[in-house]
C-alpha positions as CSV (number, residue, x, y, z in Angstrom):
1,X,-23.6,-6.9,19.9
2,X,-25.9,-10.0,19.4
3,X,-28.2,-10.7,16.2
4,X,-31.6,-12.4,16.3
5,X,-32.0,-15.5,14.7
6,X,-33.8,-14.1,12.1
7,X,-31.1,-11.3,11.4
8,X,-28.4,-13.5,11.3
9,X,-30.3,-16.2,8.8
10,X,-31.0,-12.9,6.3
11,X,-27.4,-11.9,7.0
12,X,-26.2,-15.3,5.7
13,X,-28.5,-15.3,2.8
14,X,-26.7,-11.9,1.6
15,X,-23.6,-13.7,2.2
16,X,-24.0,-16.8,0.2
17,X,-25.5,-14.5,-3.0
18,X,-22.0,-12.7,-2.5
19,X,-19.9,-15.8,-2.0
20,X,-21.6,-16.8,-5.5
21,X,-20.6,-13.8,-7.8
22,X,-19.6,-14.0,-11.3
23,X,-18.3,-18.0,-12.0
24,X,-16.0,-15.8,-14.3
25,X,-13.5,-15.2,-11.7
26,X,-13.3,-19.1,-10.5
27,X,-11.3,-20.4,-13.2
28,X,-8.6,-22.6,-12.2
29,X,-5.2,-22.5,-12.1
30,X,-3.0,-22.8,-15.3
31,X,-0.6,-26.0,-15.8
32,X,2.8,-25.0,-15.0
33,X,6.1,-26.7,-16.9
34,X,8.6,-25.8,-13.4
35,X,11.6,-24.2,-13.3
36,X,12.8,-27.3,-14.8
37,X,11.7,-26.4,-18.6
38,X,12.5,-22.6,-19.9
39,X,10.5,-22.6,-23.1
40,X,7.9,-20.6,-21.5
41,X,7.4,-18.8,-18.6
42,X,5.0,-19.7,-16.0
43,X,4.5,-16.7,-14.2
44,X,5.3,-13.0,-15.6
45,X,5.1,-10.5,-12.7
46,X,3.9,-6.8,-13.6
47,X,5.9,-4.3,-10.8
48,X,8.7,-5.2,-8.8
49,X,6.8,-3.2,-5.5
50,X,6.3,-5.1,-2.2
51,X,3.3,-6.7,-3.2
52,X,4.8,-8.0,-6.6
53,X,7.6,-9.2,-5.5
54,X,6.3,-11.1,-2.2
55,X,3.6,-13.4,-5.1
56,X,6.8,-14.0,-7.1
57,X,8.9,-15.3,-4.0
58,X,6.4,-17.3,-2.9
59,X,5.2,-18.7,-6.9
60,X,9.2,-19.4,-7.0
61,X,9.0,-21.3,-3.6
62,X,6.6,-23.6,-5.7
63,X,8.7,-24.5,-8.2
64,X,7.5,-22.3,-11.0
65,X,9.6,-20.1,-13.4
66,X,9.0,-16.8,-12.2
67,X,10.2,-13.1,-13.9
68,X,9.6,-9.9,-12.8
69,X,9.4,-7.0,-14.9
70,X,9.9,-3.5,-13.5
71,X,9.5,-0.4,-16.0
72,X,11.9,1.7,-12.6
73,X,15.8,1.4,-12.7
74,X,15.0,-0.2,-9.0
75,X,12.6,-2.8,-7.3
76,X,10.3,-1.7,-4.0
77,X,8.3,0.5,-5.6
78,X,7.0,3.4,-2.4
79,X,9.1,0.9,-0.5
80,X,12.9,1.5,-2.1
81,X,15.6,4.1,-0.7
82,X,17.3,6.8,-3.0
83,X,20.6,8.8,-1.8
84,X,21.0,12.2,-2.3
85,X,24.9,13.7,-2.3
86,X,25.3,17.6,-0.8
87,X,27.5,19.6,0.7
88,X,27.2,22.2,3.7
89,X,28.0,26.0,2.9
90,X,29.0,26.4,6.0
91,X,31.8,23.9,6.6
92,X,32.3,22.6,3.3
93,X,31.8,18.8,4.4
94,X,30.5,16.5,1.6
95,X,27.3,14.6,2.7
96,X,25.2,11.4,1.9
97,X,21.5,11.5,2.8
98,X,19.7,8.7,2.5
99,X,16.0,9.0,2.0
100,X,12.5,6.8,1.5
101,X,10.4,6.6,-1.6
102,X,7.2,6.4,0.9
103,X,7.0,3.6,3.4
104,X,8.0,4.3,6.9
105,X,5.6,3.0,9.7
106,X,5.3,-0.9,9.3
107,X,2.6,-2.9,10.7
108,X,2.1,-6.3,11.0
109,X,5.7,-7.4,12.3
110,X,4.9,-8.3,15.5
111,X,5.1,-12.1,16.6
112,X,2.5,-14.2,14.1
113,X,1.9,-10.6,12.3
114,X,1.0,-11.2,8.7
115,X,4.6,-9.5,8.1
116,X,6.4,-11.9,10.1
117,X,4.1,-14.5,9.0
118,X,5.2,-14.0,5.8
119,X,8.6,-13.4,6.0
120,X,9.1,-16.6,8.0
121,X,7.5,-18.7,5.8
122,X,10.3,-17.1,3.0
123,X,12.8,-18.1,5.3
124,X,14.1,-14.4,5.6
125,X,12.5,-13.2,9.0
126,X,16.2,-13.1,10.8
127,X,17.4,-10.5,7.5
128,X,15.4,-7.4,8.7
129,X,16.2,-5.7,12.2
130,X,13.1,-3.4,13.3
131,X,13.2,-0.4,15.4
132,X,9.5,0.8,16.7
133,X,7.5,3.7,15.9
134,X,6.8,6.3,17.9
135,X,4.0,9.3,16.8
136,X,2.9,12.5,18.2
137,X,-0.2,14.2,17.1
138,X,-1.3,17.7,17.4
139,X,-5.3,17.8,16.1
140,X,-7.7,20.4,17.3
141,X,-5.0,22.1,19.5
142,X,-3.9,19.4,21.6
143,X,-0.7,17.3,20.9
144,X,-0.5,13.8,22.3
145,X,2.1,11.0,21.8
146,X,-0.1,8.2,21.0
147,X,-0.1,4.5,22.5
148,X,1.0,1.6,21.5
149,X,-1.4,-0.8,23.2
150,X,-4.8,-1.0,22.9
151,X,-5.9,-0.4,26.8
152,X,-4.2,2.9,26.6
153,X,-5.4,3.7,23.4
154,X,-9.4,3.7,24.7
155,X,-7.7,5.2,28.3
156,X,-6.5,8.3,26.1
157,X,-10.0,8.4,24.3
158,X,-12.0,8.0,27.5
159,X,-9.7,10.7,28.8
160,X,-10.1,13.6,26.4
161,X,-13.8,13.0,26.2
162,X,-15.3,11.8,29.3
163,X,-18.3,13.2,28.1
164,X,-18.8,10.1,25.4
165,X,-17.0,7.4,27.0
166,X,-20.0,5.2,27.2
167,X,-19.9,5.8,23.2
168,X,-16.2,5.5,22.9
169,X,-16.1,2.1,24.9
170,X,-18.4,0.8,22.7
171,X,-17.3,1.7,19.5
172,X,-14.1,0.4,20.8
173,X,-15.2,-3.2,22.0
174,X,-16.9,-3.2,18.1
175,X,-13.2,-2.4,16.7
176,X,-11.5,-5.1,18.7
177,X,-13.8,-7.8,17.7
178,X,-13.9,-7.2,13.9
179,X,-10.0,-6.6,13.9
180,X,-9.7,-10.1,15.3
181,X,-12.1,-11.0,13.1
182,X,-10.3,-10.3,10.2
183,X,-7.2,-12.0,11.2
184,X,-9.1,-14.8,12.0
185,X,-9.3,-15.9,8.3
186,X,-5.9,-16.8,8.4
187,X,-5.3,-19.2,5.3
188,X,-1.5,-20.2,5.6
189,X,1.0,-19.5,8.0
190,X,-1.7,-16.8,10.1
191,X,-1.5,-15.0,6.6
192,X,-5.5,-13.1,7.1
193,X,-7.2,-13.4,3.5
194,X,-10.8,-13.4,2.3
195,X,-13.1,-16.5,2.4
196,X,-12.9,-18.0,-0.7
197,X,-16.1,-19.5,-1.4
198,X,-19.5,-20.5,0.1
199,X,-19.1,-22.5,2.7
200,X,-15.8,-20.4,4.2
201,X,-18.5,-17.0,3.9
202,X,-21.0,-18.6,5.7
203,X,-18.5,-20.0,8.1
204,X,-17.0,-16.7,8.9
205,X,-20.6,-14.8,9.1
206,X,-21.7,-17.6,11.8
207,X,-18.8,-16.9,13.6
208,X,-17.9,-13.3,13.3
209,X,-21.5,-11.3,12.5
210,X,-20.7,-8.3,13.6
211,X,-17.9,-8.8,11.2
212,X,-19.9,-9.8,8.4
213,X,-22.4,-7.1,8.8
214,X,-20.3,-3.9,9.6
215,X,-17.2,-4.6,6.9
216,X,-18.6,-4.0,3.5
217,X,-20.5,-1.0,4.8
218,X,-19.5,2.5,4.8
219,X,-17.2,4.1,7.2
220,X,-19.6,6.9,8.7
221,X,-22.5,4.8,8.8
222,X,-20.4,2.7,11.5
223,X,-19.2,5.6,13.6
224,X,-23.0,7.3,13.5
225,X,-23.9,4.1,14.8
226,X,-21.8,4.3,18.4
227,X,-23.2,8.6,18.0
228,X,-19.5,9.6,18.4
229,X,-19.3,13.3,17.5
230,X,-17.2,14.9,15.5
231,X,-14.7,15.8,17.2
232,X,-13.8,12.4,18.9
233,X,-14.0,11.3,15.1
234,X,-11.4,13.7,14.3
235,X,-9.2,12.1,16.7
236,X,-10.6,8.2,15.9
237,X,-9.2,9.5,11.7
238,X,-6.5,10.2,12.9
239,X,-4.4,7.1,11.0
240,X,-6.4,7.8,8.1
241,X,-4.1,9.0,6.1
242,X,-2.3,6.3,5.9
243,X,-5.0,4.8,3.4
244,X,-6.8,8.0,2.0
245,X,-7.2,11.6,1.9
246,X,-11.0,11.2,2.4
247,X,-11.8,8.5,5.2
248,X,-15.4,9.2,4.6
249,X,-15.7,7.3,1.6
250,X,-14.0,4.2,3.2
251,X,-15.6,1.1,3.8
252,X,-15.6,-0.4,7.5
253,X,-13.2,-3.4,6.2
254,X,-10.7,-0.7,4.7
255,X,-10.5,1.4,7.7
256,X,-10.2,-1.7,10.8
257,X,-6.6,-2.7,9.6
258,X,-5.3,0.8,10.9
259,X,-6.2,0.4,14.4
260,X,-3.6,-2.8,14.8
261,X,-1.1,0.2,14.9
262,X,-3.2,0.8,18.4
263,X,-2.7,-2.8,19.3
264,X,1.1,-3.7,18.0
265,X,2.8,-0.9,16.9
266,X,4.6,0.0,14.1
267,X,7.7,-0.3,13.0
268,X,10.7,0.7,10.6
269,X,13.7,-1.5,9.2
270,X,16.8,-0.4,9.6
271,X,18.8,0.1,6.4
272,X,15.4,2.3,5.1
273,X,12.2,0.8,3.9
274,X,14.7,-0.5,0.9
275,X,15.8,-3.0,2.7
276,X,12.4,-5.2,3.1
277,X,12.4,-4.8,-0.9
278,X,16.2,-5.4,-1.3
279,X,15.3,-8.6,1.0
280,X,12.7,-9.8,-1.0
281,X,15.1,-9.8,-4.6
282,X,17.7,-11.8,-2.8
283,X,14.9,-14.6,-2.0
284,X,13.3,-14.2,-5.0
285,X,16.7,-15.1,-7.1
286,X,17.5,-17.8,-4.4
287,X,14.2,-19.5,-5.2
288,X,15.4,-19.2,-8.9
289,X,13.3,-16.2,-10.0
290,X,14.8,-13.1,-12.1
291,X,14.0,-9.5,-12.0
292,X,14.7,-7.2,-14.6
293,X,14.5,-3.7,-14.5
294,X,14.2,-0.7,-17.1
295,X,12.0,-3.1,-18.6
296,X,8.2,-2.1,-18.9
297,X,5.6,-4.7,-20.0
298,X,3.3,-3.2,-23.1
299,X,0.8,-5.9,-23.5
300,X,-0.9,-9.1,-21.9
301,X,-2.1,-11.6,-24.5
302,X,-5.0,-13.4,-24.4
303,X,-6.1,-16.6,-26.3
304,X,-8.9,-18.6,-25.6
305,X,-9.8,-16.8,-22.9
306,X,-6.4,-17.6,-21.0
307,X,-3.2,-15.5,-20.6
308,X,-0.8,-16.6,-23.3
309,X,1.7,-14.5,-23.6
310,X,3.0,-10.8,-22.4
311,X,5.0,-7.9,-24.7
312,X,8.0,-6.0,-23.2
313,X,10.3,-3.1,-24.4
314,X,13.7,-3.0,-22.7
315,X,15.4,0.9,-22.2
316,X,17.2,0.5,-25.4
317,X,13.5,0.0,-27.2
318,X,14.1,-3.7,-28.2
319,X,10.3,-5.2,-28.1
320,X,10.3,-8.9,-27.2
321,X,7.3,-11.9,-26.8
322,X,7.5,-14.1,-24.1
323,X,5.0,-16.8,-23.8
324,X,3.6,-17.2,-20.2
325,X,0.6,-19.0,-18.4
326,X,0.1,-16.1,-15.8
327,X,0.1,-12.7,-15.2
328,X,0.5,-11.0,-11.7
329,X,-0.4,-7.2,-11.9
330,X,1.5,-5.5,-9.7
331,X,0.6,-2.6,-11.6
332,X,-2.3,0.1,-12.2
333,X,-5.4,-1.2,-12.8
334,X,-6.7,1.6,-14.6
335,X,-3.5,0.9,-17.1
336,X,-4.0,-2.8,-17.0
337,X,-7.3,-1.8,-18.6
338,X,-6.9,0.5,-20.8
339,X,-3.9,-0.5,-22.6
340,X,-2.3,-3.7,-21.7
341,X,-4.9,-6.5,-22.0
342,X,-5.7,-7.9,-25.3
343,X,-8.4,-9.8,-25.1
344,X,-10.9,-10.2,-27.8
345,X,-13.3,-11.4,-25.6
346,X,-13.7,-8.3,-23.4
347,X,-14.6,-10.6,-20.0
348,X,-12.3,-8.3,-18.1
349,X,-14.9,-5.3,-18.7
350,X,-17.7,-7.3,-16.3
351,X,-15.1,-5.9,-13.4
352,X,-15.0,-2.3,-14.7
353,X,-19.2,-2.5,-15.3
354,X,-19.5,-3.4,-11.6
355,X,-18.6,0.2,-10.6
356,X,-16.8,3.1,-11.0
357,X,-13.1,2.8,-10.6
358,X,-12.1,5.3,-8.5
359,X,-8.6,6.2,-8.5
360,X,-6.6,7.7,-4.4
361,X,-5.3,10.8,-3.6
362,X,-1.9,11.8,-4.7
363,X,0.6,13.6,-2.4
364,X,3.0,16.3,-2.2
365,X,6.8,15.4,-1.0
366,X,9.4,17.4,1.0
367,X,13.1,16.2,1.3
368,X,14.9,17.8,3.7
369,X,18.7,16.9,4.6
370,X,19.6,19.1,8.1
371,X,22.3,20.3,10.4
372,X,22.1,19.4,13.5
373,X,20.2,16.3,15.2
374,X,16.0,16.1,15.5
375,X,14.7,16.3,18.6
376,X,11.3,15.1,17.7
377,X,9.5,11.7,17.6
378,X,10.0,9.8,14.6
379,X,6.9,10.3,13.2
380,X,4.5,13.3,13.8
381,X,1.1,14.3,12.6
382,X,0.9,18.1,12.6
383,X,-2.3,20.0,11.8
384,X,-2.6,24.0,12.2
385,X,-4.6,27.0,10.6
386,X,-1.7,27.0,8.2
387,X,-2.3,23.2,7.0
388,X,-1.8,19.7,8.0
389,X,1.0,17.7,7.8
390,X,3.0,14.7,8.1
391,X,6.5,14.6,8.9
392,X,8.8,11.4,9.7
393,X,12.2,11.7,10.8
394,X,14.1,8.4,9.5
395,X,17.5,9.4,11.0
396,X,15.5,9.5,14.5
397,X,15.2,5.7,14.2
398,X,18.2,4.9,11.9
399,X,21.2,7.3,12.4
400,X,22.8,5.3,9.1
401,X,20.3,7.6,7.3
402,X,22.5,11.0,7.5
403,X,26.4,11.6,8.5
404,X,26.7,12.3,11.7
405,X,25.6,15.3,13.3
406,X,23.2,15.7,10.5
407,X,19.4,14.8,10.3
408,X,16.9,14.0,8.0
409,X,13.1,15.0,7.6
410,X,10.5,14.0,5.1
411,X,7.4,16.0,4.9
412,X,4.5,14.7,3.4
413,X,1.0,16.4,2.4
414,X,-1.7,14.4,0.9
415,X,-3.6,15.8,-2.8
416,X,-7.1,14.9,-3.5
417,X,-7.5,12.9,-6.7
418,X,-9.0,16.1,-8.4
419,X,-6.4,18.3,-7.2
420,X,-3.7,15.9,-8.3
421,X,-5.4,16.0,-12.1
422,X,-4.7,20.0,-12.0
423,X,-0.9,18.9,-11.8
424,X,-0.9,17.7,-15.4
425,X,-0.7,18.9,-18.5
426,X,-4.3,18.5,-20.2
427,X,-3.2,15.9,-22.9
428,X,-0.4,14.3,-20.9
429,X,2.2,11.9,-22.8
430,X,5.9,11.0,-22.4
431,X,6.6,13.7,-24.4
432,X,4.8,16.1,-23.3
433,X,5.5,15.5,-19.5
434,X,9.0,15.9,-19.8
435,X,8.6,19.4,-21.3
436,X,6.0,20.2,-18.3
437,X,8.7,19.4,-15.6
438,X,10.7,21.7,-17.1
439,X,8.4,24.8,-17.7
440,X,8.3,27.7,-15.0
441,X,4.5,26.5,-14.7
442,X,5.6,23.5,-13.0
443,X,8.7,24.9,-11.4
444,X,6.3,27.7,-9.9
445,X,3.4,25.1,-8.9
446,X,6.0,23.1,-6.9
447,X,8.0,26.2,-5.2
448,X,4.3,27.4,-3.9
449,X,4.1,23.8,-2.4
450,X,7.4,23.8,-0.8
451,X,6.8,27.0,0.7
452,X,3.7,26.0,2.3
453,X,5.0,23.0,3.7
454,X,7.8,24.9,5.3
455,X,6.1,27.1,7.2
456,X,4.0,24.3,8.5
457,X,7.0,22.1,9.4
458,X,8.7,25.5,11.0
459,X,5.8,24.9,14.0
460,X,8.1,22.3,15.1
461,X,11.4,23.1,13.9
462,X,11.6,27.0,14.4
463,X,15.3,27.6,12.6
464,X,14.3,24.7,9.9
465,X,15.2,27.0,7.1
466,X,18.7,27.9,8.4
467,X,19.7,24.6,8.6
468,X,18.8,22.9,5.2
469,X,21.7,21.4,3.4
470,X,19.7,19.8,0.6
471,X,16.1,19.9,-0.5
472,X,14.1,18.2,-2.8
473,X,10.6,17.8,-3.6
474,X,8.1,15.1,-5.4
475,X,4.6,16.1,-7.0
476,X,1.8,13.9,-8.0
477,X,4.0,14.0,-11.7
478,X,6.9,12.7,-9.9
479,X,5.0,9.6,-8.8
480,X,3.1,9.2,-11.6
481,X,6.4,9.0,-12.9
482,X,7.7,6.4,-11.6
483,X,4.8,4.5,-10.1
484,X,3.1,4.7,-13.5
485,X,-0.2,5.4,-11.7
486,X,-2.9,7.3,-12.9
487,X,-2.3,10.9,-12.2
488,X,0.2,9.9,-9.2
489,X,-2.5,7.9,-7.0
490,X,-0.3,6.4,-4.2
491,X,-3.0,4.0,-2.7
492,X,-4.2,2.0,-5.5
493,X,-7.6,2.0,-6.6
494,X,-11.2,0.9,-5.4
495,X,-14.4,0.2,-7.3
496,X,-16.9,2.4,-5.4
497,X,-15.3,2.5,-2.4
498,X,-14.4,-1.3,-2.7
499,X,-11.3,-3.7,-2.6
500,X,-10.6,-5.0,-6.4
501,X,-10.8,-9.3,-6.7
502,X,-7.2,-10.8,-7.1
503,X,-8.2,-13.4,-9.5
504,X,-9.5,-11.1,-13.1
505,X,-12.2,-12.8,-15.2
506,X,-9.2,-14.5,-17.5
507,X,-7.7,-17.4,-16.6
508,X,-4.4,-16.7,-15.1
509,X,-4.4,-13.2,-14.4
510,X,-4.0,-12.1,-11.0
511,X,-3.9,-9.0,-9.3
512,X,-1.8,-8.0,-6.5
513,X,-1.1,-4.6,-4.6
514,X,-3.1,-2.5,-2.7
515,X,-5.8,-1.7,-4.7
516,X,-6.9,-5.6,-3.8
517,X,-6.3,-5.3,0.0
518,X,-5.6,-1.9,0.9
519,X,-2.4,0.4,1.0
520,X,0.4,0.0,3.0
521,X,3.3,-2.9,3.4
522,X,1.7,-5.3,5.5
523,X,-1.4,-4.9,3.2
524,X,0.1,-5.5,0.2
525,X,2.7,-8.7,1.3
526,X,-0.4,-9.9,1.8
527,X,-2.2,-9.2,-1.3
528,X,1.1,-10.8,-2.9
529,X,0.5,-13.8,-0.5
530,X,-3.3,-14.0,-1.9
531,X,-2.2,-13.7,-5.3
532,X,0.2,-16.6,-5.0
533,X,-2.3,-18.7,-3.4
534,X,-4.8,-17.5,-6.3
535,X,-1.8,-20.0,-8.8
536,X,-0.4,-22.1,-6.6
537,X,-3.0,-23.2,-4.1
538,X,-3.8,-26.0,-6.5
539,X,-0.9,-26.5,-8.4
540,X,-0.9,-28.2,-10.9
541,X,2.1,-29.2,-13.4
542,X,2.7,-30.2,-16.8
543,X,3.3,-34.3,-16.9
């Protein structure tokens, strides 16, 4: 697609006034006393999940005193394992399941991926052993296994729709040249983050203007331009969920990412998604950082417009001050707000007056330890008159996770945002969400769910029931939970639709996670690498 001149030089224009903003968020970075001194602390890390704890690696890399505060009794956030013991009524034989919190399809570890990028640059690449991804789809009464490679992706499209494959090809080309695009703006090590100021903007709209044009704008509005119909954009969703429940309130810059799984393929580590966060600890304390978990962070103080210190309460209740000169939120936003900044200045409300903070969908969880081996692909999106859903067989591409001649199978079903709020008790607290769990209310609400999701999954495994050794289900309480995310969201937030800044309108506090870059590992490592940068791009210490 080529712009006139005259396009182009408007496009810019917008550009720049975007590139300007708020001077709020320019401050820069804090002095920093090193790992050297231990009076203070340089940087105090908000949520041990991927994206926290790849900003603390690489802040620790630096030099500074980094610790990382996690309110779970384990780091990784949707990326950490649990193990379930069971035994089978049938034999008697004691079993160990192994099962993930969330994360199963990786992208971005391919050769110069962000992922690898990353983990290279930690020194850790060689740690992690990754088996593809394979996924079958069944949509609108066809099932397909879908490609891996980008020529057979628009092949398979052409294919089922020769009737739009004039359309299909061009949406296509458009896809392709904003993806590269977007991992064009590669700011250390290939690591793709946003332009930074002016002159980068107006670099990267010169160079990429279909780019510049189509990402801020809304999802629809760019497949209504190529006149695909609705049932080719049924089939061009279909990754969708991997970000949201409702792809038509994406932007075009959210949504791109996903079709790299069409170009590279995914991929899962072996060991469960726990070991790319069990990975991460080890080069965190190797760098010289510390975790430390049961340990939830209760305040962020501000003076002078500048983090100065944070407040923490361990699991035994003891309440403690540490001073620090940053703050990386690896943590709900919508929390962050509302409770943990004290800042008598306010500056932090100019982000929440720029739009509505809109909170993802939640999700509904089914655990399933089986007799007998799969014989599916690892990963399957199935959608019938009885429901849609997602199922991922982690034994499929790791036998470690089940004994053998067993299997596992996790079953997930996305829950609007709404729906999710219907979970909860109407003036939820600690208190009173404990007693919820336990009333027949809940107890009934999740049995319905589990029911439902069973008959779905029994499409593809027709004796499922008679061979279930273990069950166990999460709602939107479970990972509210543990997540501590408003009402269970398990993609972040947006503001209208939109990516959240990293750098906050104090000097000093960051953001990382995906409600900055998006959902999903490779989006958050590099949120976390964004966040670091945000500190340590100019860093500066203490003389």
């Amino acid at each position: 697609m080529i712009y006139s001149r005259a396009a182009q030089s408007s496009l810019m224009r917008q550009i720049l006034r975007m590139a300007a903003g708020d001077p709020s968020f320019q401050w820069q970075s804090p002095e920093f006393a090193g790992q050297n001194q231990s009076e203070t602390c340089d940087v105090a890390v908000i949520g041990a999940g991927i994206g926290g704890l790849t900003a603390a690696v690489l802040c620790a890399k630096k030099g500074l005193s980094v610790r990382v505060f996690e309110q779970h009794s384990v780091v990784g956030g949707f990326a950490h394992n649990w193990s379930r013991r069971a035994r089978d009524k049938e034999t008697g034989e004691r079993l160990l399941f192994r099962f993930d919190s969330g994360i199963h399809d990786v992208s971005g570890t391919f050769e110069g991926g962000p992922v690898d990028a990353i983990l290279k640059d930690i020194g850790v690449d060689g740690n992690i052993r990754w088996v593809p991804t394979y996924r079958r789809c069944t949509i609108l009464g066809k099932t397909i296994n879908m490609p891996r490679s980008w020529p057979e992706y628009v092949a398979m499209l052409s294919n089922l729709f020769a009737d739009e494959t004039d359309e299909i090809e061009a949406f296509c080309a458009a896809v392709k040249a904003i993806h590269a695009a977007m991992y064009e703006t590669g700011n250390q090590n290939g690591i793709p983050g946003r332009p930074e100021n002016a002159q980068e903007i107006a670099r990267f709209a010169s160079s990429f203007p279909l780019a510049a044009r189509w990402m801020r704008r809304p999802w629809p509005a760019f497949l209504n331009h190529f006149g695909l119909s609705a049932t080719v954009t049924k089939w061009i969703n279909e990754l969708a969920s991997y970000t949201s429940d409702q792809p038509e309130n994406q932007s075009v810059g959210r949504m791109i990412p996903l079709f790299g799984y069409y170009m590279h393929g995914g991929a899962y580590p072996v060991g469960g998604s726990g070991k790319l966060s069990e990975t991460l600890l080890d080069a965190l304390r190797t760098a010289g950082g510390r975790v430390e978990v049961n340990t939830s962070v209760t305040k962020i103080n501000i003076r002078d417009n500048s983090c100065s210190s944070i407040e923490i309460r361990t699991r035994s209740g003891a309440v403690e001050t540490i001073k620090t000169r940053s703050v990386i939120a690896n943590s709900d936003i919508l929390s962050l707000f509302s409770s943990l900044i004290d800042d008598p200045m306010q500056n932090w409300k100019r982000l929440e007056e720029s739009g509505r903070i809109q909170p993802s969908c939640s999700a509904f969880g089914l655990y399933l330890g089986l007799r007998g081996n799969l014989q599916l692909p690892p990963i399957v999106t199935h959608e019938s008159e009885k429901g849609s859903l997602h199922l991922v067989s982690p034994s499929v591409m790791d036998a470690s996770c089940a004994p053998p001649g067993y299997a596992t199978l996790e079953c997930t079903s996305l829950i609007s945002f709404e729906e999710a709020s219907r979970w909860f008790p109407e003036l939820p607290t600690q208190k009173s969400l404990i007693a919820y769990r336990r009333s027949e209310k809940y107890k009934t609400a999740k049995a319905m769910q589990v029911e439902r999701i069973l008959k779905i999954a029994e499409d593809l495994v027709p004796d499922l029931r008679k061979r279930v050794v273990f069950q166990c289900a999460s709602s939107p309480i479970t990972y509210h939970r543990y997540a501590m995310t408003e009402k269970g969201a398990i993609y972040g937030n947006t503001i209208e639709g939109k990516a959240l800044p990293n750098k906050l309108p104090i000097r000093g506090l960051v953001l990382a996670g995906s409600s900055t870059h998006g959902p999903g590992v490779e989006a958050v490592m590099i949120s976390g690498a964004q966040a670091a940068s945000a500190l340590v791009s100019n860093i500066r210490f203490q003389s």
